[in-house]
Backbone as a printed PyTorch tensor [residue, N CA C, xyz], in Angstrom:
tensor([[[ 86.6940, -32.7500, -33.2490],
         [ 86.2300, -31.8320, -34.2580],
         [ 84.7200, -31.7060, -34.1620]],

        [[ 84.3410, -30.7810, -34.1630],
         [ 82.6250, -30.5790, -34.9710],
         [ 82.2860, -30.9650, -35.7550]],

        [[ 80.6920, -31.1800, -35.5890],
         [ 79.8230, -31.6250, -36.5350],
         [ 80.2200, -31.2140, -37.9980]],

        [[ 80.2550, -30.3280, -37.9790],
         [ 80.3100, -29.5680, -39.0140],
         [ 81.5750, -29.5580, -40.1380]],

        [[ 82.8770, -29.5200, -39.4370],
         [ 83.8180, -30.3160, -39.5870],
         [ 83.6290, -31.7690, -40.2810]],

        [[ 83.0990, -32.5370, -39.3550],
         [ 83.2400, -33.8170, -39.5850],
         [ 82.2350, -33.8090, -40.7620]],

        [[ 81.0330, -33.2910, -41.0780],
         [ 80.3490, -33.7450, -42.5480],
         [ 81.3480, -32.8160, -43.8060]],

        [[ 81.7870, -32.1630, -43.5930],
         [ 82.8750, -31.5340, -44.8910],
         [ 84.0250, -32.6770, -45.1230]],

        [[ 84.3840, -33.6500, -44.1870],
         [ 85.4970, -34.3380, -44.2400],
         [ 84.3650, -35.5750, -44.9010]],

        [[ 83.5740, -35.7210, -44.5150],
         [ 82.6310, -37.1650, -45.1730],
         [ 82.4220, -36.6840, -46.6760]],

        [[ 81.9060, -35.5500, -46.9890],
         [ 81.7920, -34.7380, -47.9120],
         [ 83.1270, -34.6840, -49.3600]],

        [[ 84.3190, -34.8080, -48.8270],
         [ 85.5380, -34.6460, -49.3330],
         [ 86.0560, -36.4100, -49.2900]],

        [[ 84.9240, -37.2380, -48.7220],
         [ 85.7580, -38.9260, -49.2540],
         [ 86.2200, -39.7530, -47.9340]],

        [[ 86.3660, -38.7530, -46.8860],
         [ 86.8820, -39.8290, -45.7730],
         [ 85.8060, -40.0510, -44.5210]],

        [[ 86.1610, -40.5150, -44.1780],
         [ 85.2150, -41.8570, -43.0980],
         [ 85.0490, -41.0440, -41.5810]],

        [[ 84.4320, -40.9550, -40.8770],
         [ 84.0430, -40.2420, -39.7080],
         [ 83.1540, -40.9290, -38.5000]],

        [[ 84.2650, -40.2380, -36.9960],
         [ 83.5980, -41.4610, -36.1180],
         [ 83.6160, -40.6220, -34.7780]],

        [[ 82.3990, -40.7970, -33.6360],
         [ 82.3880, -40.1230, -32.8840],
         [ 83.3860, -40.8700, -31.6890]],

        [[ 84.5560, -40.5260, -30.5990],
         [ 85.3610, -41.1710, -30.1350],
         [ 84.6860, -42.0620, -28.7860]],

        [[ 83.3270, -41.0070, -28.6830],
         [ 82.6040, -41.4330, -27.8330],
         [ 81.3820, -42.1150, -27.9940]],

        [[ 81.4070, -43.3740, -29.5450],
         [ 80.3550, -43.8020, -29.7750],
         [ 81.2370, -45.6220, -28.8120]],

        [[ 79.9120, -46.3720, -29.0270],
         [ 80.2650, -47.6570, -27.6100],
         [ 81.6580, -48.6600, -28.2980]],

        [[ 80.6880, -48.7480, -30.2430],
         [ 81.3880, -49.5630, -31.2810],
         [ 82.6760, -48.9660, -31.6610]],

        [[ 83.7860, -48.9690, -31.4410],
         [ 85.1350, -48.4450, -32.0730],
         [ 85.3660, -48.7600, -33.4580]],

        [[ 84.6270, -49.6990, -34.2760],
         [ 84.6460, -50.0270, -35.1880],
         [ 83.8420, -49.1600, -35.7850]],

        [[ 82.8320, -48.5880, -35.6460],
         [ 81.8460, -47.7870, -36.1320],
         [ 82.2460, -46.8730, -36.9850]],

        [[ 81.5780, -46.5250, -38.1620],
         [ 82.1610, -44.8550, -38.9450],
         [ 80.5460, -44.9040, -39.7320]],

        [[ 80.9000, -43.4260, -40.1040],
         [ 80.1310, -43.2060, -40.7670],
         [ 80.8840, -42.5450, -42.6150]],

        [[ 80.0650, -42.9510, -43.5240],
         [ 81.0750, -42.3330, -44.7620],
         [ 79.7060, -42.0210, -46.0830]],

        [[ 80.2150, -41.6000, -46.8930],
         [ 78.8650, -41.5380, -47.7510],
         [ 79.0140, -42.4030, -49.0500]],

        [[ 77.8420, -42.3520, -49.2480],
         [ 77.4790, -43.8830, -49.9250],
         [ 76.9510, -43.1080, -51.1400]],

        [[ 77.3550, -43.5510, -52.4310],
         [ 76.8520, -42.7180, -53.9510],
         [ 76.3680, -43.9700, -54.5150]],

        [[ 76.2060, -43.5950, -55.9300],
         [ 75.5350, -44.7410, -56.8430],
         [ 74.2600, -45.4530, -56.4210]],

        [[ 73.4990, -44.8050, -55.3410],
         [ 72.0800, -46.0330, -54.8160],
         [ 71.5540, -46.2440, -55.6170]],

        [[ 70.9330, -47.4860, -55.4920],
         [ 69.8320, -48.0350, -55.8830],
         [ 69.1040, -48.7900, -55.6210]],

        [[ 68.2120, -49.6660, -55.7660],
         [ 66.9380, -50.2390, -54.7510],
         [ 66.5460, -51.1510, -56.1460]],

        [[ 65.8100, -52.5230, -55.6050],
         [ 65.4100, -53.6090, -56.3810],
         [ 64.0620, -53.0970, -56.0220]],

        [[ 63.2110, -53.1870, -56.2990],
         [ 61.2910, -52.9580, -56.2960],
         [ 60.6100, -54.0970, -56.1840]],

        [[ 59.7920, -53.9860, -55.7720],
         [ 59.0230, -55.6090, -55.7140],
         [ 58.6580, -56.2130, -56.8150]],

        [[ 58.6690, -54.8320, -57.8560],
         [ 58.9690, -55.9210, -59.4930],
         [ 59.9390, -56.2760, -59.5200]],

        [[ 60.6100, -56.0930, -59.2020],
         [ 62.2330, -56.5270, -59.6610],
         [ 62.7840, -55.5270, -60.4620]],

        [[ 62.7910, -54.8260, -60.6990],
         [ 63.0220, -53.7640, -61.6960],
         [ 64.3040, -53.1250, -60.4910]],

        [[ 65.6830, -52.6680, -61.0540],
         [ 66.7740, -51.9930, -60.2850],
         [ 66.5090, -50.6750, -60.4100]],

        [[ 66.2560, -49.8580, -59.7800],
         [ 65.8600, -48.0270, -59.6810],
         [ 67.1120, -47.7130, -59.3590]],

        [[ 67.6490, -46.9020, -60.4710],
         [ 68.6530, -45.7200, -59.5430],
         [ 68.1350, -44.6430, -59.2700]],

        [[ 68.2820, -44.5320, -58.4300],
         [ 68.0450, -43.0400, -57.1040],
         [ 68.7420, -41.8810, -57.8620]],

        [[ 68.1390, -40.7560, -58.2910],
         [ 68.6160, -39.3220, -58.2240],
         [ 67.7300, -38.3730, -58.0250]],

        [[ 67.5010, -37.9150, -56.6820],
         [ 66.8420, -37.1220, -56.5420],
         [ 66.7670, -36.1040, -57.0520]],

        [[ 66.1060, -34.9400, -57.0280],
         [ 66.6720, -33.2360, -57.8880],
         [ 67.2290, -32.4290, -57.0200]],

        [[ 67.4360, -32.1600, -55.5800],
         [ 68.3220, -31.6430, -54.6340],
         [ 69.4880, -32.0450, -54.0850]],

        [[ 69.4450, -33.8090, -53.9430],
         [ 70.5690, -34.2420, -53.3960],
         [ 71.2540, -35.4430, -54.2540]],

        [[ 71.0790, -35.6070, -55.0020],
         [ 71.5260, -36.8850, -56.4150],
         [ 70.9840, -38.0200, -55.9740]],

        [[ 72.1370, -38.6120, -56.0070],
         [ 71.9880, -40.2070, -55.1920],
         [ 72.8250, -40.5020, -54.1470]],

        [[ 73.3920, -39.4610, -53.6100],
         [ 74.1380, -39.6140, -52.3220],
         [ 73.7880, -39.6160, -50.8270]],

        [[ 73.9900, -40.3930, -49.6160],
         [ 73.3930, -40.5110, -48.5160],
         [ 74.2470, -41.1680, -47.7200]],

        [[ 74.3160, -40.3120, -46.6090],
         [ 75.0240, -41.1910, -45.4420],
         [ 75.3160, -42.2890, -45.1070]],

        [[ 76.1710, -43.0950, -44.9260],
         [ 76.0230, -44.6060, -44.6460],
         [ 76.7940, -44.7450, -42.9330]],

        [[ 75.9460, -45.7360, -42.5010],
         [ 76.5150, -45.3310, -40.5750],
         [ 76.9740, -47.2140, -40.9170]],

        [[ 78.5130, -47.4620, -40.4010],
         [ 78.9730, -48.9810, -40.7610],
         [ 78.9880, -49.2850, -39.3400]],

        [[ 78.1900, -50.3940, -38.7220],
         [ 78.8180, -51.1740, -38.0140],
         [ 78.7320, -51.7290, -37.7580]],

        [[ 78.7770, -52.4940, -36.1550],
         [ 78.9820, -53.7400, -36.2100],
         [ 77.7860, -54.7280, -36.6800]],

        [[ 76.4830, -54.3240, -36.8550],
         [ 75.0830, -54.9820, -37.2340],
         [ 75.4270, -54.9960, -38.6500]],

        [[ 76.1430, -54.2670, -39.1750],
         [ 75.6190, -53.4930, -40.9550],
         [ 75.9490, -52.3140, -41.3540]],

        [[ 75.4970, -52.1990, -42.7850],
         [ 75.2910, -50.8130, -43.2330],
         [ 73.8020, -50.4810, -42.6940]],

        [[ 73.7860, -49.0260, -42.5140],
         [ 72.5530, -48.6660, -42.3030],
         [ 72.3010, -47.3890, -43.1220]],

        [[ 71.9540, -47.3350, -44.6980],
         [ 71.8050, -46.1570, -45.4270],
         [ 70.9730, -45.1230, -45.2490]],

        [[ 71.3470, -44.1730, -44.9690],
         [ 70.3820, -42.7800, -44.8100],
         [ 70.2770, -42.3870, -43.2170]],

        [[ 71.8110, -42.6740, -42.7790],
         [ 71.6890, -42.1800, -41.4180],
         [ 71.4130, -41.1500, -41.1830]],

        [[ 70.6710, -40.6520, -39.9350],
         [ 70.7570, -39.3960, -39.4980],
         [ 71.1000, -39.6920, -38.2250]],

        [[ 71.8650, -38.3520, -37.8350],
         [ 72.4250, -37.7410, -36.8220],
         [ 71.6860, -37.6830, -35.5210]],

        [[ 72.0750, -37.7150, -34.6510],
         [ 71.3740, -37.6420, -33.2150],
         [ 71.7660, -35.9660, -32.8420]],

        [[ 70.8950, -35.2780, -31.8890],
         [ 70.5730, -33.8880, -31.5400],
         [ 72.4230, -34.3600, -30.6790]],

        [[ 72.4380, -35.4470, -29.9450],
         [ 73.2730, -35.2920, -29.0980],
         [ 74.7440, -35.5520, -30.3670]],

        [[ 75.0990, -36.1150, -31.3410],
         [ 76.0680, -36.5890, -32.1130],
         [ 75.9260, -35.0250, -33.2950]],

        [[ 75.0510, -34.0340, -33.3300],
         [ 75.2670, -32.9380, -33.9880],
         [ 75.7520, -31.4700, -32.8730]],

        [[ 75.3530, -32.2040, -31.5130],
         [ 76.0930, -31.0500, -30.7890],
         [ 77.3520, -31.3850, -30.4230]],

        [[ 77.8930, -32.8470, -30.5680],
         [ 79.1570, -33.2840, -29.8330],
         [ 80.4470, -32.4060, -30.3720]],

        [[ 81.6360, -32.6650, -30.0780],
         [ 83.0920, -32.0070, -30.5820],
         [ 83.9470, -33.3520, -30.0620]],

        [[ 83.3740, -34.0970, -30.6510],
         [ 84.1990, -35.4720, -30.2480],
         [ 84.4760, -36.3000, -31.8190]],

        [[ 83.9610, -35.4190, -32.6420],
         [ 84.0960, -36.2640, -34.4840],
         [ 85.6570, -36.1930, -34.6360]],

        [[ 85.9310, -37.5400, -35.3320],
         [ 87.3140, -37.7990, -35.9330],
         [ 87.3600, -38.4020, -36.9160]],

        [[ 88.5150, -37.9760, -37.8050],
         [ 88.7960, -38.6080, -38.9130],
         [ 88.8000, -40.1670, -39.4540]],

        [[ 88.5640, -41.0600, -39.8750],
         [ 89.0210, -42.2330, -39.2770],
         [ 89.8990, -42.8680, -40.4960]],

        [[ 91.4070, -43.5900, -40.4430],
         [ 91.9710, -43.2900, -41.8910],
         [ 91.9850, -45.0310, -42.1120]]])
């Protein structure tokens, strides 16, 4: 599937993975509710005024990594799949 494809399906709740990434375990899904501790300590929730508090999350085998972005080569691919 396409890029494009594949962020409407992340978009709608389910999990998304390129077939040709190295990690098979890998997905990407979106992540709501953020928030961040501050060096006061104080818990911030995140809502921006364009995009709320929602942001990509890329899972794998290192971690979460919040606020992924896309590679030129992983937004031109047709290799995105569902992952259930």
């Amino acid at each position: 599937m396409t890029f494009g494809k594949a962020i409407e399906a992340v978009k709608n709740g389910r999990r998304i993975s390129r077939s040709g990434w190295n990690g098979k375990s890998q997905y990407v899904e979106l992540a709501t509710c953020i928030s961040y501790k501050n060096p006061s300590g104080e818990i911030v929730n995140v809502n921006h005024d364009a995009i709320g508090n929602q942001a990509l999350a890329f899972v794998g085998t290192s971690g979460v990594q919040l606020g992924w972005l896309a590679s030129q080569a992983d937004m031109l691919a047709d290799d995105w799949q569902v992952i259930e």
